[in-house]
C-alpha positions as CSV (number, residue, x, y, z in Angstrom):
1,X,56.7,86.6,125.6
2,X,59.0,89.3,127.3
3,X,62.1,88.2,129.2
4,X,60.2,89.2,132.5
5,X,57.3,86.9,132.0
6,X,59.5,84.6,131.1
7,X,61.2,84.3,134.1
8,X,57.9,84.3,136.2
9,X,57.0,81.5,133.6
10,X,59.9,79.6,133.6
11,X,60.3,80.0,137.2
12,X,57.1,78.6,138.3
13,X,56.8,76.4,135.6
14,X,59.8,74.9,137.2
15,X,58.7,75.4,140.7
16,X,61.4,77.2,142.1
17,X,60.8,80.0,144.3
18,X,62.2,83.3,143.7
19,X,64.9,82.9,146.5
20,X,66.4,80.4,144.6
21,X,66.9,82.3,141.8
22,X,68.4,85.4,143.0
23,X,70.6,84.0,146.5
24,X,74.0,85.6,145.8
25,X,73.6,87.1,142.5
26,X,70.8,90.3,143.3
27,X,68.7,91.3,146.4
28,X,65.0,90.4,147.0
29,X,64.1,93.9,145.9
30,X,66.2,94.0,143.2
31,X,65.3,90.4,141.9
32,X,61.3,91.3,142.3
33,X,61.3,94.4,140.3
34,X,63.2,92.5,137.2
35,X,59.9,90.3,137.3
36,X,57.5,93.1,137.7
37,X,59.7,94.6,134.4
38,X,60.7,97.9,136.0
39,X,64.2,96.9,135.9
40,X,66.7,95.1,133.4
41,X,68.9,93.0,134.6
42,X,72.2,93.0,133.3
43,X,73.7,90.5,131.0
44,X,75.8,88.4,134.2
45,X,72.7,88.5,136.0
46,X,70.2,86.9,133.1
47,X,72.8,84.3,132.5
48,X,73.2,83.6,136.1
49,X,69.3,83.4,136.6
50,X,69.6,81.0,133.2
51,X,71.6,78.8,135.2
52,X,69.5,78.7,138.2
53,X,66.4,77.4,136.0
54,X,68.5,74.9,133.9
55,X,68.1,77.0,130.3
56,X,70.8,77.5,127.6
57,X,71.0,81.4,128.2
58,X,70.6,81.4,123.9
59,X,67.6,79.3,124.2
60,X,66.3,81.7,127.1
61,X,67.0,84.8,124.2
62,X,65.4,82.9,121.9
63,X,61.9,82.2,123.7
64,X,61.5,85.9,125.1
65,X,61.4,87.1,121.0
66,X,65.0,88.5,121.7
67,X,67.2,87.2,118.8
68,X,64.3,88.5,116.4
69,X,65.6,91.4,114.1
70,X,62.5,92.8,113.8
71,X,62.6,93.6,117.7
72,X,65.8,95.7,117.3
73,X,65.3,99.2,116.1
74,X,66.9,98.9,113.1
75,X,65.5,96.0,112.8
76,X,62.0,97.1,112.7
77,X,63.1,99.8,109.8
78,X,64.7,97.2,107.6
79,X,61.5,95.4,108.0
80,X,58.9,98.1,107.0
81,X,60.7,98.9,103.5
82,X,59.2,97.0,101.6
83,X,55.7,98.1,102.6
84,X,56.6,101.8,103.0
85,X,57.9,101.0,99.3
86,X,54.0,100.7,97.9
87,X,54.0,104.1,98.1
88,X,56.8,106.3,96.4
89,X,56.3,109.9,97.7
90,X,56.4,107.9,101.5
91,X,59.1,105.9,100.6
92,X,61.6,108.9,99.1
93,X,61.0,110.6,102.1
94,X,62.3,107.9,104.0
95,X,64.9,106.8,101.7
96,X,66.2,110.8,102.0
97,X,66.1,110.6,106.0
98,X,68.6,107.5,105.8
99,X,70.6,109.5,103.2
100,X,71.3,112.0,105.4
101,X,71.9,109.4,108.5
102,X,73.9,106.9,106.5
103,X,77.5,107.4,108.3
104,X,75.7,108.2,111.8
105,X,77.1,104.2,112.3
106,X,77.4,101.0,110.5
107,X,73.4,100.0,110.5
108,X,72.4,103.3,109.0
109,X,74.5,102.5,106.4
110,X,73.3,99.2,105.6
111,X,69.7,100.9,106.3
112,X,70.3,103.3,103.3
113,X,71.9,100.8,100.6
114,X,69.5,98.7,101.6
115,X,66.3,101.0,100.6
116,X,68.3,102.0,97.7
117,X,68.4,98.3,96.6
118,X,64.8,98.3,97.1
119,X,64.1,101.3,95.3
120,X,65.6,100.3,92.5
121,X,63.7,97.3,92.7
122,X,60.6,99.4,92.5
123,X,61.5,101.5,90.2
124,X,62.1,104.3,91.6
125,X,65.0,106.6,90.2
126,X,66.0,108.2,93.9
127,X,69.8,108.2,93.7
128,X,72.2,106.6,91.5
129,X,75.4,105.4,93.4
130,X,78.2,107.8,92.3
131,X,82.0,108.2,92.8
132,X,81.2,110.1,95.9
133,X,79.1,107.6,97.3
134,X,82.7,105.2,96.0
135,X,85.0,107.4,97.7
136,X,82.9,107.8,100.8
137,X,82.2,103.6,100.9
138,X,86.3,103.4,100.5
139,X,86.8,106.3,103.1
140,X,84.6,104.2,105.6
141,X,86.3,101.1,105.2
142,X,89.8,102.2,105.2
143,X,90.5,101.2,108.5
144,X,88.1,98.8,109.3
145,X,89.9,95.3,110.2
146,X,87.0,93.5,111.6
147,X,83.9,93.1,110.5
148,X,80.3,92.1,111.4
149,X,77.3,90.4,109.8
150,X,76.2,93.9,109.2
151,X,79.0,94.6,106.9
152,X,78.1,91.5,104.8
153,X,74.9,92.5,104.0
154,X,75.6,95.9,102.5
155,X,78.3,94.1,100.6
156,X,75.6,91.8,99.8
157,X,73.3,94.9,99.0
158,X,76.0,96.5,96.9
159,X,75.5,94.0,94.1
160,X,72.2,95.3,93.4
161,X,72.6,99.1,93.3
162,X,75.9,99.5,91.3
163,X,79.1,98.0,89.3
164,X,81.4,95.3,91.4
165,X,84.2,97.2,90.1
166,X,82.8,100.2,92.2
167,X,83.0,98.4,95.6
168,X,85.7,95.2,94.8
169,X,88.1,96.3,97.1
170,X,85.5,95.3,100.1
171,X,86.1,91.7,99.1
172,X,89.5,91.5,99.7
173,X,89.1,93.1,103.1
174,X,85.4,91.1,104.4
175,X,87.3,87.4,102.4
176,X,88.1,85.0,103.5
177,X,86.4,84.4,106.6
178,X,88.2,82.5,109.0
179,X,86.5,81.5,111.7
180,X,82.5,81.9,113.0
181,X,81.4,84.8,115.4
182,X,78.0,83.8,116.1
183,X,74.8,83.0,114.3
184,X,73.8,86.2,112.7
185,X,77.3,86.9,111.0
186,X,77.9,83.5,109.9
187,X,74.2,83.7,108.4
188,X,75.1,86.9,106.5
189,X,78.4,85.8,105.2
190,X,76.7,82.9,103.3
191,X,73.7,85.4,102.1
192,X,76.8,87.7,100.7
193,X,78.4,85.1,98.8
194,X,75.3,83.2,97.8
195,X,74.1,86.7,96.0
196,X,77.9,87.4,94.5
197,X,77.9,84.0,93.1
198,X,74.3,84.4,91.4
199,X,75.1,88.5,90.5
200,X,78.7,86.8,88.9
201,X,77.1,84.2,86.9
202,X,74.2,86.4,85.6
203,X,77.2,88.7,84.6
204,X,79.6,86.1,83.2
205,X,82.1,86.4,85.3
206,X,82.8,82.8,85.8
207,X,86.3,83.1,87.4
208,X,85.0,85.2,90.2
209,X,82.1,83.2,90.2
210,X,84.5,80.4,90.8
211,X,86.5,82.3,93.7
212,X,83.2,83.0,95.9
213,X,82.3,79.1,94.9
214,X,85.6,78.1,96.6
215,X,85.1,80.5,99.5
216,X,82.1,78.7,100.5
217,X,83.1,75.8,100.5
218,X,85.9,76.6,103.1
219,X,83.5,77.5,105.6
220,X,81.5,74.2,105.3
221,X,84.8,73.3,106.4
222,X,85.3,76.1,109.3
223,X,85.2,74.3,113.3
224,X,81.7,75.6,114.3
225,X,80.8,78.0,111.8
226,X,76.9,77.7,111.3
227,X,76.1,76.6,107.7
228,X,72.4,78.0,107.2
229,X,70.6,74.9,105.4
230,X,68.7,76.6,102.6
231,X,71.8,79.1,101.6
232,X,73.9,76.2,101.7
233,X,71.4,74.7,99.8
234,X,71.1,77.7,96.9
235,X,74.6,77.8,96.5
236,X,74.9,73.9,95.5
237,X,72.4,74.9,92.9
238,X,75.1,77.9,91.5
239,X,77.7,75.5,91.7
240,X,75.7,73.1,89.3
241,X,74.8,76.0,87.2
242,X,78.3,77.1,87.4
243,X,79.6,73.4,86.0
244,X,77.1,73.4,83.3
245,X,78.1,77.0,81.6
246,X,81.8,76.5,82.0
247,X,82.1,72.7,81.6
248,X,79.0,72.2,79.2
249,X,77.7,68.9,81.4
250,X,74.5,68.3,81.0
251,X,74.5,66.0,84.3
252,X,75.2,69.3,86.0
253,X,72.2,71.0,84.6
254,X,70.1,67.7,85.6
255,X,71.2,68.3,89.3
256,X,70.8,72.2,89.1
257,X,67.1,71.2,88.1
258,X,66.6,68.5,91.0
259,X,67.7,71.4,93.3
260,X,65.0,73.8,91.7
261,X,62.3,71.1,92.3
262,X,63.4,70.4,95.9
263,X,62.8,73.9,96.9
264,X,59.3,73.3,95.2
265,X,58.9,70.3,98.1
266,X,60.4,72.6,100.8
267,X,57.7,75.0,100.1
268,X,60.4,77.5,99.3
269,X,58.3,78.9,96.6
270,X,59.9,82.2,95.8
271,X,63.1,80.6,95.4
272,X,61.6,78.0,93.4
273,X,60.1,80.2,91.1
274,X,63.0,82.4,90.9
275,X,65.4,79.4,89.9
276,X,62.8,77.9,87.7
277,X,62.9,80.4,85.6
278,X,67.0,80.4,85.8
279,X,67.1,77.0,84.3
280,X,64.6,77.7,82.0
281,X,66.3,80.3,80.6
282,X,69.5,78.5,80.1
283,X,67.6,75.7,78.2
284,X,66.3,78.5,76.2
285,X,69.5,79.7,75.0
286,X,71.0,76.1,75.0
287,X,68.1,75.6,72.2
288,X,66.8,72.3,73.7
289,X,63.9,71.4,75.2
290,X,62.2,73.4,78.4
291,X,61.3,71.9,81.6
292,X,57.8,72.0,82.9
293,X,57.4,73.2,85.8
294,X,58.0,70.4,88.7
295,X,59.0,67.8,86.1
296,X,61.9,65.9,86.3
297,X,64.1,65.3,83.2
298,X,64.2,62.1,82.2
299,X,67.2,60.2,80.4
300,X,65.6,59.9,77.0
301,X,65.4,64.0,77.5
302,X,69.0,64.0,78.6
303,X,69.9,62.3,75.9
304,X,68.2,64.9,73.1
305,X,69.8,67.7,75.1
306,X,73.5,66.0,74.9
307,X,73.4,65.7,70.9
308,X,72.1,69.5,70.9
309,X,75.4,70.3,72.9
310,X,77.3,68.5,70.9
């Protein structure tokens, strides 16, 4: 529902007349042709009509579709990548227009690592990520102090289209986060360290694995920073995995598996499959016996796998 038939919704939903919505904060004519949608109201005036029909002004966003991504402009582009990215001549074409638009601002950027990452999901050999591309990532960061959600996620892309090394500098200037900005960033700082934790593990890099581990764990701990449930929730699972590799404990790898299966019962199925196979992997190369698929270990199992350990 637009924020203009929302109003008229709300409004009459509500029974208020108009008069009562816009006395002292817009004229009659004014008020009338925000309804009609020939005219946005400004931010003071949408919170101020908020107020008049009793609505959190973020539950008011929320209900007229406009905290959606997908309704933003680049928000709509990061969306159709992965469909444009069936088709290869199609997506190369697009991938070269965000080449060349990449330091235009901050979401073209993100825009052009991020259809890089996806490419190189695909398949497609497009562009590798040179020293330039190093040099010019350093050159637009140099002065940069503060830093949005946006900037997480390309250091959360970064990870999948070339070395840490390359682009470790941008964690000493996006960590540690020290206090919540608002839904969206807070949400992107946990996708960033949740995919640095996994990219670290995968890599052997337990120590930094370790550091980002820690660094989460402070903003469970951050005065109204918004934890988002399911990240929080993948990242407990690392730090099990993370306990098992370094510590060898099996009751580590037992609660890394619980986690798997839980996100089985969520109906989170991709993760699920993604960290089924993680743990079955690791049982694999730990020579001992391989879970089924939403199966529980039992002790007797727990058991076998401790004397293999040993």
């Amino acid at each position: 529902m637009k924020y203009n038939e929302l109003l008229i919704y709300l409004r009459e939903e509500l029974n208020i007349k108009q008069v009562d919505i816009f006395t002292d904060i817009s004229s009659k004519s004014s008020y009338r042709k925000i309804e009609s949608g020939e005219k946005s109201p400004t931010i003071d005036e949408l919170i101020s009509f908020c107020d008049r029909l009793g609505i959190r002004f973020q539950e008011f966003l929320g209900q007229a579709n406009l905290l959606e991504q997908p309704d933003t402009f680049f928000g709509k582009h990061k969306v159709q990548l992965i469909d444009i990215a069936k088709n290869e001549k199609d997506y190369k074409k697009l991938f070269e227009s965000y080449y060349q638009l990449r330091f235009q601002n901050i979401q073209y950027y993100s825009l052009f690592i991020s259809s890089l990452a996806i490419a190189r999901s695909c398949g497609y050999d497009f562009h590798t990520f040179n020293h330039n591309d190093i040099k010019e990532l350093e050159k637009f960061y140099a002065k940069r102090t503060s830093f949005l959600g946006v900037d997480y996620e390309i250091y959360c892309n970064l990870f999948l289209v070339t070395k840490y090394s390359y682009f470790e500098f941008l964690t000493e200037k996006l960590f540690p986060v020290t206090e919540s900005k608002d839904k969206i960033h807070d949400s992107s700082v946990q996708m960033a360290l949740n995919n640095a934790i996994s990219v670290h593990l995968t890599d052997k890099r337990y120590d930094l694995a370790n550091e980002c581990l820690l660094e989460f764990d402070k903003l469970r701990h951050l005065p109204g920073f918004h934890m988002h449930t399911l990240t929080n929730l993948q990242v407990l699972y690392l730090k099990h995995v993370y306990n098992f590799l370094t510590k060898r404990n099996i009751e580590e790898y037992l609660n890394a598996l619980k986690i798997v299966n839980m996100f089985y019962d969520l109906g989170e199925y991709d993760i699920y499959r993604v960290t089924f196979e993680e743990v079955s992997n690791i049982a694999s190369q730990e020579n001992f016996e391989t879970p089924k698929a939403k199966e529980m270990l039992t002790s007797d199992m727990s058991s076998k796998m401790n004397t293999v350990i040993e």
